[in-house]
Backbone as a printed PyTorch tensor [residue, N CA C, xyz], in Angstrom:
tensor([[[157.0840, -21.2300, -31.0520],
         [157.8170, -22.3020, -31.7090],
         [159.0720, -22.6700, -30.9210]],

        [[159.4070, -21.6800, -30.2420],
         [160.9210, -21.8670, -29.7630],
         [160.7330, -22.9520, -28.4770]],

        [[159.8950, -22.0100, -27.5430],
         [159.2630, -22.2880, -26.3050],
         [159.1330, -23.6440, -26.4370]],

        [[158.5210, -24.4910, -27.5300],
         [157.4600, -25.4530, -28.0150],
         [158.7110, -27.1820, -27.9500]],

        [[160.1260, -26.2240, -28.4910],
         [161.4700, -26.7960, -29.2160],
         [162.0780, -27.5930, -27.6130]],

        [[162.1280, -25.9500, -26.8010],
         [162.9910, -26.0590, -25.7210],
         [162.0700, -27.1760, -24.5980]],

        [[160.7500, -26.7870, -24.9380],
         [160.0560, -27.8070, -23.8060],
         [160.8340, -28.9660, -24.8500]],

        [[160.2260, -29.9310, -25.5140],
         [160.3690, -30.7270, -26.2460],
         [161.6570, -31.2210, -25.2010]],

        [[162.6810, -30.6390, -25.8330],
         [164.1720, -30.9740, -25.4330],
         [164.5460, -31.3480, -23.9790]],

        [[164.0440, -30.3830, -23.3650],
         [164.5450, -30.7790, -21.4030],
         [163.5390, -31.8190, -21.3820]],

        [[162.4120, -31.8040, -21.9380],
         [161.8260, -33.2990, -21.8960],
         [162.7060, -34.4190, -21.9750]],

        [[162.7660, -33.9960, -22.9200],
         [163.6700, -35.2960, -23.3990],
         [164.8220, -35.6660, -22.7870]],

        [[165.7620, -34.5600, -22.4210],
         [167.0130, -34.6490, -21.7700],
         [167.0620, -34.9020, -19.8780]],

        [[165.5960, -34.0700, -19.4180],
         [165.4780, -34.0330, -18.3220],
         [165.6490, -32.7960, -17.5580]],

        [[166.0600, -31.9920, -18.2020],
         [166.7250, -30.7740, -17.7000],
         [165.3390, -30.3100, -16.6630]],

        [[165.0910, -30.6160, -15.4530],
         [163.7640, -29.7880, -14.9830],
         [163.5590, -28.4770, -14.9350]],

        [[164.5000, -27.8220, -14.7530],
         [164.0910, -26.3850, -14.1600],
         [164.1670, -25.5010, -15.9160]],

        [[164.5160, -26.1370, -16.7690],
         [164.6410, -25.6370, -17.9030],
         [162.9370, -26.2640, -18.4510]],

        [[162.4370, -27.1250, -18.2010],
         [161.2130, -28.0400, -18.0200],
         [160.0790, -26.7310, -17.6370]],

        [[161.1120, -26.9000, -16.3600],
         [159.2650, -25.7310, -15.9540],
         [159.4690, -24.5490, -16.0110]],

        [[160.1910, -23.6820, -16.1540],
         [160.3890, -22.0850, -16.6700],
         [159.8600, -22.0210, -18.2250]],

        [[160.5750, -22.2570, -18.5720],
         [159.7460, -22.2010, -20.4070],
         [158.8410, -23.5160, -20.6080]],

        [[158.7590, -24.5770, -20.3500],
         [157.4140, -25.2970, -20.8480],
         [156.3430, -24.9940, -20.0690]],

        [[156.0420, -24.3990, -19.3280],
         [155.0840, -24.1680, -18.3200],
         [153.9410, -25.5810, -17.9520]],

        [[154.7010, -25.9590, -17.6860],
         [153.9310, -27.3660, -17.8800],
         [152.4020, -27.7650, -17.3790]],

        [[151.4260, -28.5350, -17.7150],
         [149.9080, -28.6600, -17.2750],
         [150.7050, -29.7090, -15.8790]],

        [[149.6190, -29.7960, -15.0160],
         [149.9640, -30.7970, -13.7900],
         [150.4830, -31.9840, -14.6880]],

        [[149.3580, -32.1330, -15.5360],
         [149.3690, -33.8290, -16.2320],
         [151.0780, -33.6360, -17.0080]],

        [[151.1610, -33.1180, -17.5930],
         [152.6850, -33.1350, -18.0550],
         [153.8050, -32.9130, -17.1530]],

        [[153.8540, -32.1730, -16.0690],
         [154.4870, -32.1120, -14.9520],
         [154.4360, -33.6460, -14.3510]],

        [[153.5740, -34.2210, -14.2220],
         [153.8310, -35.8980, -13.7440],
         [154.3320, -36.9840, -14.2950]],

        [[154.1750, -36.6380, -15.8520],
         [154.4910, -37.5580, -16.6150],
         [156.1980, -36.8320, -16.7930]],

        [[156.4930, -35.5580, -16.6610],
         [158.1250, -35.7000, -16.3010],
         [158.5360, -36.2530, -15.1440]],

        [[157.9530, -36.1080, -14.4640],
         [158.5680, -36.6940, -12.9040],
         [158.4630, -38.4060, -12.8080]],

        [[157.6400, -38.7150, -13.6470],
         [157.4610, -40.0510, -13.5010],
         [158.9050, -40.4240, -14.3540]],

        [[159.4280, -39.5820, -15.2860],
         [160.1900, -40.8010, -16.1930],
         [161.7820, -40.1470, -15.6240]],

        [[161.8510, -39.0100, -15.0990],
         [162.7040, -38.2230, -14.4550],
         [163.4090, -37.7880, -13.1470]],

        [[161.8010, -37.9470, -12.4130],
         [161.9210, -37.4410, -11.1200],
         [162.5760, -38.5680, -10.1140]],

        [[162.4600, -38.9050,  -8.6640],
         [163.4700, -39.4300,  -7.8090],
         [162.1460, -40.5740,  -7.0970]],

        [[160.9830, -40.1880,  -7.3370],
         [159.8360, -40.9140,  -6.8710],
         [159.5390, -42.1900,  -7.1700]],

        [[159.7990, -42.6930,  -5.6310],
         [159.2700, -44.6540,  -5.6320],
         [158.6830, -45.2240,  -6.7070]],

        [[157.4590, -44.6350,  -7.1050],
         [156.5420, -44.6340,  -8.3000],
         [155.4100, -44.0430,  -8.1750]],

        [[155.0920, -43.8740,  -9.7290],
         [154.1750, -42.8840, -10.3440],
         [153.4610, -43.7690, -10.6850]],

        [[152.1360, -43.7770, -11.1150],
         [150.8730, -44.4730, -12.1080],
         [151.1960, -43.5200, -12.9590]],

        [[149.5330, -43.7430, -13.9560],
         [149.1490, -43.5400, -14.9250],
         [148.3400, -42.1960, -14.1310]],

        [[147.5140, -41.1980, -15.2530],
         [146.9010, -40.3970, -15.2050],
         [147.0520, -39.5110, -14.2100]],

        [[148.3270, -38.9360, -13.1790],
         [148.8310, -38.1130, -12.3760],
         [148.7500, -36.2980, -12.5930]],

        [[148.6360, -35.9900, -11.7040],
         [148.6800, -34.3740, -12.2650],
         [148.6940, -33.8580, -10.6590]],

        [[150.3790, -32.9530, -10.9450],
         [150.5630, -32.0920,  -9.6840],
         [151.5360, -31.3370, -10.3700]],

        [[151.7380, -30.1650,  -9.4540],
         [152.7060, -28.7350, -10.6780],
         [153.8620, -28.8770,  -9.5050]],

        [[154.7180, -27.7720, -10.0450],
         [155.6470, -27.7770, -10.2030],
         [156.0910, -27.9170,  -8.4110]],

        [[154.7150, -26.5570,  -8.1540],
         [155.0380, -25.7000,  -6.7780],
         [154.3360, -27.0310,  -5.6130]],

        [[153.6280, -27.9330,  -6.0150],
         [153.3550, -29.1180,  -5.1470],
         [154.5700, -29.6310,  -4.1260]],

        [[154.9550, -29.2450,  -3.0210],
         [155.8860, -29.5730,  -1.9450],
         [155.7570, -30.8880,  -1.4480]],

        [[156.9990, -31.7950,  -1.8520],
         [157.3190, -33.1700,  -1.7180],
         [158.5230, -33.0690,  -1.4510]],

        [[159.2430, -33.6490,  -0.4190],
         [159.8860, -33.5940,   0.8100],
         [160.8190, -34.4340,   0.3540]],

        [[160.0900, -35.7620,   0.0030],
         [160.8030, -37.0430,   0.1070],
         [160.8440, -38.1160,  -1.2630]],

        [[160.7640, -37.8630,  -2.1440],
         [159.8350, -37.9870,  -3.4780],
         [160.3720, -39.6430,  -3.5290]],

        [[161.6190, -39.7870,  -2.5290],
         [161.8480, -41.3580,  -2.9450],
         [161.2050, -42.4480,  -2.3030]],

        [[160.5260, -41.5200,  -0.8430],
         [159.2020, -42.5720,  -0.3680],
         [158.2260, -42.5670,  -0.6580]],

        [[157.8970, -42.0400,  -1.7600],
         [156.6220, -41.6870,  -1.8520],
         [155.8440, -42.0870,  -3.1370]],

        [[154.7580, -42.8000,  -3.3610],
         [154.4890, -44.1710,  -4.3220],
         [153.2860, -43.2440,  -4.5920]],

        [[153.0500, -43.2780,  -6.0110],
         [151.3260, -42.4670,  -6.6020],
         [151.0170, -43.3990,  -7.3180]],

        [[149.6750, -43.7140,  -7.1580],
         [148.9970, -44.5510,  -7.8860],
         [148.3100, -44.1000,  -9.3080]],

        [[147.4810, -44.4600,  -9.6020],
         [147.1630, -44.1880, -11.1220],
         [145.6230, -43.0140, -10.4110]],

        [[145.6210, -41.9870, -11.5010],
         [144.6490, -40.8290, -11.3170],
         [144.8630, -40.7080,  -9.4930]],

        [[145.8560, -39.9860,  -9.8040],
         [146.2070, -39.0130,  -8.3120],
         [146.3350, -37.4920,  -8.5870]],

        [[145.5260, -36.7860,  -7.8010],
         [146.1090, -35.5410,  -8.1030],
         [146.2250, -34.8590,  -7.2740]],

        [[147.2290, -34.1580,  -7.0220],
         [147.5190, -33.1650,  -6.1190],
         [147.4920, -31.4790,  -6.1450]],

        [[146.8740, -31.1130,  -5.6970],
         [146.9300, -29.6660,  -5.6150],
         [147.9230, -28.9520,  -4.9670]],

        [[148.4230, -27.6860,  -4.6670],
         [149.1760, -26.8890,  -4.0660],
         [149.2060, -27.1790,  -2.7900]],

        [[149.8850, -28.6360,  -2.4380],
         [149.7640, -29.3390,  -1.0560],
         [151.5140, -29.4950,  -0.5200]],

        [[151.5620, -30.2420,   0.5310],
         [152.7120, -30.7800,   1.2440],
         [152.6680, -31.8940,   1.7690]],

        [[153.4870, -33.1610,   0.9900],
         [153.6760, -34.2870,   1.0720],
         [155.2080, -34.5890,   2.3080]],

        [[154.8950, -34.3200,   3.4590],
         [156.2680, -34.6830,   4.0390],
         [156.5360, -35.8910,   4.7220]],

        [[157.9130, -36.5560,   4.3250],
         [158.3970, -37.9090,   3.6110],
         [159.3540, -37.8810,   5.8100]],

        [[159.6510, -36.6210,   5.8870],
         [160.5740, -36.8920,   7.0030],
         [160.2480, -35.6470,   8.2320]],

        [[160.7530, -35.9190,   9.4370],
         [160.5160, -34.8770,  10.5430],
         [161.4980, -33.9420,  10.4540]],

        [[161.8500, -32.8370,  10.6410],
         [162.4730, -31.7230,   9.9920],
         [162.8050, -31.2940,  11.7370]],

        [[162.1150, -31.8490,  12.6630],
         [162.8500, -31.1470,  14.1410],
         [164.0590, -32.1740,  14.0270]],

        [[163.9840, -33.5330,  13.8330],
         [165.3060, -34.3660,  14.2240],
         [166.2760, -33.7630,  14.2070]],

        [[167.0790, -32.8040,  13.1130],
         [168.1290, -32.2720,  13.1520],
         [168.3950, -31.3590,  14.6220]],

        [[167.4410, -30.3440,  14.9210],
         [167.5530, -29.9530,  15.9910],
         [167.4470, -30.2610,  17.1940]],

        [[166.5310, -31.7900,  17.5430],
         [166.5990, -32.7250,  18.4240],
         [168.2010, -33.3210,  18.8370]],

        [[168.6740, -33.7280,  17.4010],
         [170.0900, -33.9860,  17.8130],
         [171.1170, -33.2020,  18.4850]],

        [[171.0360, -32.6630,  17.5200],
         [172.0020, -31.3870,  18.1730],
         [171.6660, -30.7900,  20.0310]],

        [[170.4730, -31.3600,  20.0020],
         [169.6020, -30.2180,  21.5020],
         [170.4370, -31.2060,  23.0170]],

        [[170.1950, -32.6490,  21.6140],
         [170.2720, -33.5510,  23.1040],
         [171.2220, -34.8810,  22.9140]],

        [[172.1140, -33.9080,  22.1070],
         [173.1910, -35.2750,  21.8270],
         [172.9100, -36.6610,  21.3070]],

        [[171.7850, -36.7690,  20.1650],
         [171.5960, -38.0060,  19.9570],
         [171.9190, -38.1960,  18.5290]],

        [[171.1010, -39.7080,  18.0960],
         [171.4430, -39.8210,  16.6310],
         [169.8060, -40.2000,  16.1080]],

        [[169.2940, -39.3740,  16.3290],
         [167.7620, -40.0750,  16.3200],
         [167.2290, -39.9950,  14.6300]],

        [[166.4640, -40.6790,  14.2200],
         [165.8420, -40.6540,  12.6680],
         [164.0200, -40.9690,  12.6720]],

        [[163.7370, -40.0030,  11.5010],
         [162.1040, -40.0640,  11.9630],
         [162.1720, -40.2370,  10.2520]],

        [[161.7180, -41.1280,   9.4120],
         [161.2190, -40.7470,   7.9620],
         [159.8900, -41.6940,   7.9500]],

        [[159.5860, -41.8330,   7.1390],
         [158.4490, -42.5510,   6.5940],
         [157.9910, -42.6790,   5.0170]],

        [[156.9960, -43.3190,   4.9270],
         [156.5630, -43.6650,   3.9330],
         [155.3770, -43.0930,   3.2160]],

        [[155.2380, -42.3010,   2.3770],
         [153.3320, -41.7980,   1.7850],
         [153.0800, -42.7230,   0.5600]],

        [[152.3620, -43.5220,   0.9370],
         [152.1110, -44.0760,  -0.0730],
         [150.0930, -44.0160,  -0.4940]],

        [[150.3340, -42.9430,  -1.7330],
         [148.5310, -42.7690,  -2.3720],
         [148.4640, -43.4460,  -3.1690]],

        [[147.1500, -44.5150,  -3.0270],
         [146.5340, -45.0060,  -3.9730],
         [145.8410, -44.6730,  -5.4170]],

        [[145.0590, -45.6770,  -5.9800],
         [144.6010, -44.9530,  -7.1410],
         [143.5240, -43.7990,  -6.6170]],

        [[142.6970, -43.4070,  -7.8000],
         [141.9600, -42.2860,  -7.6680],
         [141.9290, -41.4280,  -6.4290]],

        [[142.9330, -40.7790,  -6.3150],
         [142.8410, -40.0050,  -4.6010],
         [143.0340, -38.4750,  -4.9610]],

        [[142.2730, -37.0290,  -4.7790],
         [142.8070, -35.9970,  -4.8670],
         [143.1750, -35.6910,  -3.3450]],

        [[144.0830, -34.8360,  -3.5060],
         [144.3320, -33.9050,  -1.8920],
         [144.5610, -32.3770,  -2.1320]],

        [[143.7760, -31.9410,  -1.4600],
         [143.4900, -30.7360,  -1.7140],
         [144.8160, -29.4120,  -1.3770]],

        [[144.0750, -27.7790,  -1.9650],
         [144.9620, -26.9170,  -1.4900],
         [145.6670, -26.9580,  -0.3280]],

        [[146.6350, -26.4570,  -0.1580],
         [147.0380, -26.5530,   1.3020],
         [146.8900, -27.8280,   2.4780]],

        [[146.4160, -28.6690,   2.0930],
         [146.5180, -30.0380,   2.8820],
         [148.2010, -30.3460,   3.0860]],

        [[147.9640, -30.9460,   4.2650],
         [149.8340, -31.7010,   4.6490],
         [149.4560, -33.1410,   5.1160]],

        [[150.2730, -33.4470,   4.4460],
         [150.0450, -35.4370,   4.8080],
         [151.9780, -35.7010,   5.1700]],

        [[151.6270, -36.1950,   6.4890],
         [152.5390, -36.8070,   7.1390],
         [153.5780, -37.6190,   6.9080]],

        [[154.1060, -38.2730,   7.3200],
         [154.9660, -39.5650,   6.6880],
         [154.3940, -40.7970,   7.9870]],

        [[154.4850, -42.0660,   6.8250],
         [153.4740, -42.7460,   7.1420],
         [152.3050, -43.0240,   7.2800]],

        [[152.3270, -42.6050,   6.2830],
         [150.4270, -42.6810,   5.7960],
         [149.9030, -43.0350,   4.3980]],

        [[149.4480, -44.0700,   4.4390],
         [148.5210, -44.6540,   3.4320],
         [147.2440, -43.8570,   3.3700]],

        [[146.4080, -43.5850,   2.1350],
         [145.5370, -42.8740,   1.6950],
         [145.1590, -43.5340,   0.4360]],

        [[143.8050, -43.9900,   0.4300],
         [142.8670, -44.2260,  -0.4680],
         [142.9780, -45.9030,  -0.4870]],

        [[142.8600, -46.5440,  -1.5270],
         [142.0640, -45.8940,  -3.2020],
         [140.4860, -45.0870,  -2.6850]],

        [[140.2530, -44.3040,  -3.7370],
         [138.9470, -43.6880,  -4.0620],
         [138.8480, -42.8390,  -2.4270]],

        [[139.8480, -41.8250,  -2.5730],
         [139.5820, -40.8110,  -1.3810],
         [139.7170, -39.7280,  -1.6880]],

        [[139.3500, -38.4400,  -0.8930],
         [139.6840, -37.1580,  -0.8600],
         [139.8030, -36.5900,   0.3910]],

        [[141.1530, -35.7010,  -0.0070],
         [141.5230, -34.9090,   1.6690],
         [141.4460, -33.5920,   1.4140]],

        [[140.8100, -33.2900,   2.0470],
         [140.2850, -31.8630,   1.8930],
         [140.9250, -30.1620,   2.2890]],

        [[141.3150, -29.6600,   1.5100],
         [141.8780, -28.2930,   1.3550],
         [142.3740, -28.1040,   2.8980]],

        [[143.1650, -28.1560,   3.0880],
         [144.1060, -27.1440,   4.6720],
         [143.9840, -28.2880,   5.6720]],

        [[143.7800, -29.5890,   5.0060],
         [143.4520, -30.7330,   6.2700],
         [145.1050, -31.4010,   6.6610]],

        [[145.3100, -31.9030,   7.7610],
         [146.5310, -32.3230,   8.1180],
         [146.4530, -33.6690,   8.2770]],

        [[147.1270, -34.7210,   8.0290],
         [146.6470, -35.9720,   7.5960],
         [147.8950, -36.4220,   8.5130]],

        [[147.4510, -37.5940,   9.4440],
         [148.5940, -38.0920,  10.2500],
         [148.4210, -39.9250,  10.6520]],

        [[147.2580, -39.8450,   9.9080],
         [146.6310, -41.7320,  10.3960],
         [146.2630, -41.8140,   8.6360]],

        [[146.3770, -43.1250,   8.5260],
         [146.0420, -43.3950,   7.4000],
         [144.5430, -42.9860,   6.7330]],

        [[144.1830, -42.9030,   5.6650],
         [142.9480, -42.5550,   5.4150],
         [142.2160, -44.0200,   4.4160]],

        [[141.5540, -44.1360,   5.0320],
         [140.4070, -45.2250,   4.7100],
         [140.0830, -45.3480,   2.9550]],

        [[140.1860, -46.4990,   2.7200],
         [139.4130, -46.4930,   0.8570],
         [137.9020, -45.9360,   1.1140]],

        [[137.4830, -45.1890,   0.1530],
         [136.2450, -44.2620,  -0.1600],
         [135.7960, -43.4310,   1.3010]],

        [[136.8910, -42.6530,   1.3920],
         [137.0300, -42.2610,   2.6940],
         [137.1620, -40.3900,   2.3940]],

        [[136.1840, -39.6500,   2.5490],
         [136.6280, -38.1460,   2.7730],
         [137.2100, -37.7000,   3.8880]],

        [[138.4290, -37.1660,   3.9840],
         [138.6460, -36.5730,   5.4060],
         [139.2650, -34.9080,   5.3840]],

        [[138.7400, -34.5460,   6.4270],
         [139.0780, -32.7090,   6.4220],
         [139.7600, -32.3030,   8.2540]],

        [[140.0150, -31.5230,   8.3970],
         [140.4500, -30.7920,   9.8250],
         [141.8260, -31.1350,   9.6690]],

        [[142.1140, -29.9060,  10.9530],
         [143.1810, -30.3310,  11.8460],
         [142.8770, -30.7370,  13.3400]],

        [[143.5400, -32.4200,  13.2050],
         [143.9600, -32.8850,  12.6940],
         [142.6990, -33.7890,  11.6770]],

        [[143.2140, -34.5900,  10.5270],
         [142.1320, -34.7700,   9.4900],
         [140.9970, -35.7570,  10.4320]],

        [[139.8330, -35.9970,   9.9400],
         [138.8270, -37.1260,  10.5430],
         [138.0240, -37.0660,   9.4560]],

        [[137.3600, -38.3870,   9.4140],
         [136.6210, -38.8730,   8.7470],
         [135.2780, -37.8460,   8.2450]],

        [[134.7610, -37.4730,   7.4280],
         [133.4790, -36.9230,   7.4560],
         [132.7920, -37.2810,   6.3690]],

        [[132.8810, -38.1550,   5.0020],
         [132.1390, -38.9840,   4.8170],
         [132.8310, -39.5430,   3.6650]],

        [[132.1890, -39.9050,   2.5790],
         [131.8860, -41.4860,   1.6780],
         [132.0410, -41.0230,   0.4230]],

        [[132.8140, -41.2750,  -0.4470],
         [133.4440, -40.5620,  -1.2650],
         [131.9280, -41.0240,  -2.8290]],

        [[131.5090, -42.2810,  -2.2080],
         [130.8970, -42.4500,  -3.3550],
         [129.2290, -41.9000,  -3.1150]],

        [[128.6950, -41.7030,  -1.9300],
         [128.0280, -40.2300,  -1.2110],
         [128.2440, -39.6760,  -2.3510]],

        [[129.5370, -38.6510,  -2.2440],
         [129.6690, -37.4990,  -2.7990],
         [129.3570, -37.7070,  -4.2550]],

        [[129.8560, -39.0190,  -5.1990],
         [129.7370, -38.7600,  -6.3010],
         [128.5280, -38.6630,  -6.3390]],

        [[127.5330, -39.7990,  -5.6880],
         [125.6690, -40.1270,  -5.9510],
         [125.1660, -38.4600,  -5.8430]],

        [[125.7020, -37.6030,  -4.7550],
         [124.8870, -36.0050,  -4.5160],
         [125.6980, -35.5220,  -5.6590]],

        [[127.0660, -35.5300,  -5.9490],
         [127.2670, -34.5700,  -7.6540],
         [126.8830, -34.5940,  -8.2550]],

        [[126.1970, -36.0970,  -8.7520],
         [125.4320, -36.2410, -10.4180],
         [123.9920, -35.8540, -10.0460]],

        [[123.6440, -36.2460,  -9.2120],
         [122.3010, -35.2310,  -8.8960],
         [121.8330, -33.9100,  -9.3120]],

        [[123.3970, -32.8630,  -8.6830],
         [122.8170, -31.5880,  -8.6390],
         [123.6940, -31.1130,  -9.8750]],

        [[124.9240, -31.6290, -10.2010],
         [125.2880, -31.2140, -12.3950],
         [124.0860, -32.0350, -12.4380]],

        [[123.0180, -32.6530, -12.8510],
         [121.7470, -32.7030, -13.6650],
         [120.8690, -31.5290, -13.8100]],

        [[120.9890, -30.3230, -12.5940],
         [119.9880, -29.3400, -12.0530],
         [120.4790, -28.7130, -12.7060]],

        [[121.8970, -28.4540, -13.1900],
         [122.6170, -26.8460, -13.3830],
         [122.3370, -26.8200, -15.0960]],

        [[122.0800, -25.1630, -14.8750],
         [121.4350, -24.8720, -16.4830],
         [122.7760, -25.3920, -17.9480]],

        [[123.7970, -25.2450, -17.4230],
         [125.1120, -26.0810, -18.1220],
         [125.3010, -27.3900, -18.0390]],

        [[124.0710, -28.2900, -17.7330],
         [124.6220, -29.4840, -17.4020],
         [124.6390, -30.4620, -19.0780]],

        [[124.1550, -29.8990, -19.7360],
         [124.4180, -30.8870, -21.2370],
         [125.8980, -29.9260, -21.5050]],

        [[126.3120, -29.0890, -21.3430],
         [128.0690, -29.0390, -21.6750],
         [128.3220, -29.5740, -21.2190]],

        [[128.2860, -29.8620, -19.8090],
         [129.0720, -30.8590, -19.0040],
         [128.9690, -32.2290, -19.5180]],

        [[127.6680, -32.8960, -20.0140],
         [127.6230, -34.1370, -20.5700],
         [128.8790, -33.9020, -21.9480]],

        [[129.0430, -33.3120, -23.0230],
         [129.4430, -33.4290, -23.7070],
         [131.0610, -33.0420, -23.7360]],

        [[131.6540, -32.5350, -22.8720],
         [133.3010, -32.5330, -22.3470],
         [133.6550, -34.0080, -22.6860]],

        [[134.9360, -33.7490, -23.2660],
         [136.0680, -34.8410, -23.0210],
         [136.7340, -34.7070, -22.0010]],

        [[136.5200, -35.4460, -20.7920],
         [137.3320, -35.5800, -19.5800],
         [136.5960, -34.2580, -18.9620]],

        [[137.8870, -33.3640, -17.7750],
         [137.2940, -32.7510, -17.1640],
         [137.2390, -31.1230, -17.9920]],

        [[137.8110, -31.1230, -18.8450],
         [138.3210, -29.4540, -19.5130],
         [138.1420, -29.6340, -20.9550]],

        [[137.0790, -28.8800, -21.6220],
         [137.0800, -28.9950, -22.7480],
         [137.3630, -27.4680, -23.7290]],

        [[138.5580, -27.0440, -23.9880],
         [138.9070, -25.8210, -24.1530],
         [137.9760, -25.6350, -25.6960]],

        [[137.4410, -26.2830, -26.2710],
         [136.1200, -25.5030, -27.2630],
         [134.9130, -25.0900, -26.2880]],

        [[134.8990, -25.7820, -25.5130],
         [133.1200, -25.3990, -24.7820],
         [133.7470, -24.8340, -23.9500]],

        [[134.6400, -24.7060, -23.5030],
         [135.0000, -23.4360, -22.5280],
         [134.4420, -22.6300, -22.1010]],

        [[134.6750, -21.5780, -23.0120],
         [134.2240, -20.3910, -22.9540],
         [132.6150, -20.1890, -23.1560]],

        [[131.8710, -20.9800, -23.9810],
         [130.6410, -21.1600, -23.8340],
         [129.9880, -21.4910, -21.8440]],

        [[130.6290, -22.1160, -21.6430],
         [130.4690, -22.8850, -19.8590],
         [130.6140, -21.9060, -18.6980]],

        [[131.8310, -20.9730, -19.3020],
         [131.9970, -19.6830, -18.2410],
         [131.0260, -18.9680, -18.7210]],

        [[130.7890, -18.6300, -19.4960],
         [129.6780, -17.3710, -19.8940],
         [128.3740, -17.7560, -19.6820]],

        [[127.6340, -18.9790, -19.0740],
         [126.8300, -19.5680, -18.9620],
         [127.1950, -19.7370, -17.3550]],

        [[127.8440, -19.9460, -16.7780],
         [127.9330, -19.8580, -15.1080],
         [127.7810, -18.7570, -14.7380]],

        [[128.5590, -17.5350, -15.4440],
         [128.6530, -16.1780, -14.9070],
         [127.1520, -15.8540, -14.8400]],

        [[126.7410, -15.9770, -15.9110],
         [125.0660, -15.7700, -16.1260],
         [124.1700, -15.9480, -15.1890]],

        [[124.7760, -16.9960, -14.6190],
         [123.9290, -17.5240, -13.7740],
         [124.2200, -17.1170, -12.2450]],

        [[125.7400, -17.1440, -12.0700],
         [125.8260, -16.3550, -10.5210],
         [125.3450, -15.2030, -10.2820]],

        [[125.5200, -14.2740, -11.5910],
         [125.0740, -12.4830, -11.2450],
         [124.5010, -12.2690, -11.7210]],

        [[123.1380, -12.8490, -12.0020],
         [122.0230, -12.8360, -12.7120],
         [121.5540, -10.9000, -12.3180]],

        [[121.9690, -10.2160, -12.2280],
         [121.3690,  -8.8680, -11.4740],
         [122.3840,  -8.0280, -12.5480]],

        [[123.1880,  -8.8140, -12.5300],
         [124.2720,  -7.5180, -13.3100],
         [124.4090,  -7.8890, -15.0960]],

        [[123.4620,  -8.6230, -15.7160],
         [123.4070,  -8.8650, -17.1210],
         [122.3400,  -8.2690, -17.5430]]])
């Protein structure tokens, strides 16, 4: 109840770090504070990234509607300039712009550059380093990232093979992506199925 009070309140007030220690916030509520709170160009609709998501520059940096970010690094500016200056007597400046479109995830550990446009309807893939813009319905992975395929590919082979999997009518019947009643029915029905040797 208390916990429930104090989120409520730094909501309301803004207080972040009082925000994310006791509200423990879902990504999706973590965005929707940052959107009405945070220092960022702009937010859309339907956003979800936590707390520990590393953003550099949050005032160049524009999210479109259903963006989500995983445990990634969004950097807004070059971090040698300071020591460039100092090395060689100059006044030099490197920042840029990230600006993600709608529907775009980016995965664990991915780093996206400054100056770079990404999406609509893309995915960058877990530990990929992103330094050129990424294409609408565009998958890209490596270091450094490249193209490797077609985002709507991927959806046509997902609904394919959730049709095969012995859970695939839970999956039809979820609201959105997490349905905490069928939950636990869905894990106990995957497990089943990975270690079929040990039940």
């Amino acid at each position: 109840m208390i916990k429930k009070l104090v989120k409520k309140i730094a909501f309301s007030k803004g207080y972040r770090k009082l925000y994310v220690k006791f509200g423990k916030p879902s990504g999706e509520e973590f965005a929707r504070f940052e959107k009405k709170w945070g220092r960022f160009y702009s937010i859309g609709d339907d956003c979800a990234f936590w707390p520990f998501t590393n953003i550099t520059d949050p005032e160049y940096t524009s999210l479109g509607n259903n963006v989500m970010l995983s445990a990634c690094t969004l950097l807004g500016h070059d971090g040698s300039i300071s020591m460039l200056n100092r090395a060689f007597s100059k006044k030099l400046d490197r920042v840029g712009k990230i600006d993600i479109k709608d529907n775009v995830f980016i995965g664990h550990g991915a780093i996206i550059l400054p100056n770079v446009t990404i999406g609509p309807n893309a995915i960058v893939a877990a530990g990929a380093v992103v330094s050129k813009d990424v294409a609408e319905n565009s998958i890209v992975a490596g270091v450094p990232a490249r193209h490797i395929g077609m985002v709507s590919d991927l959806v046509r082979r997902l609904e394919d093979e959730t049709n095969q999997l012995p859970w695939s009518s839970l999956i039809k019947k979820r609201e959105g992506s997490y349905d905490a009643d069928l939950e636990p029915t869905l894990i106990a029905m995957r497990v089943k199925s990975f270690f079929p040797d040990d039940h």
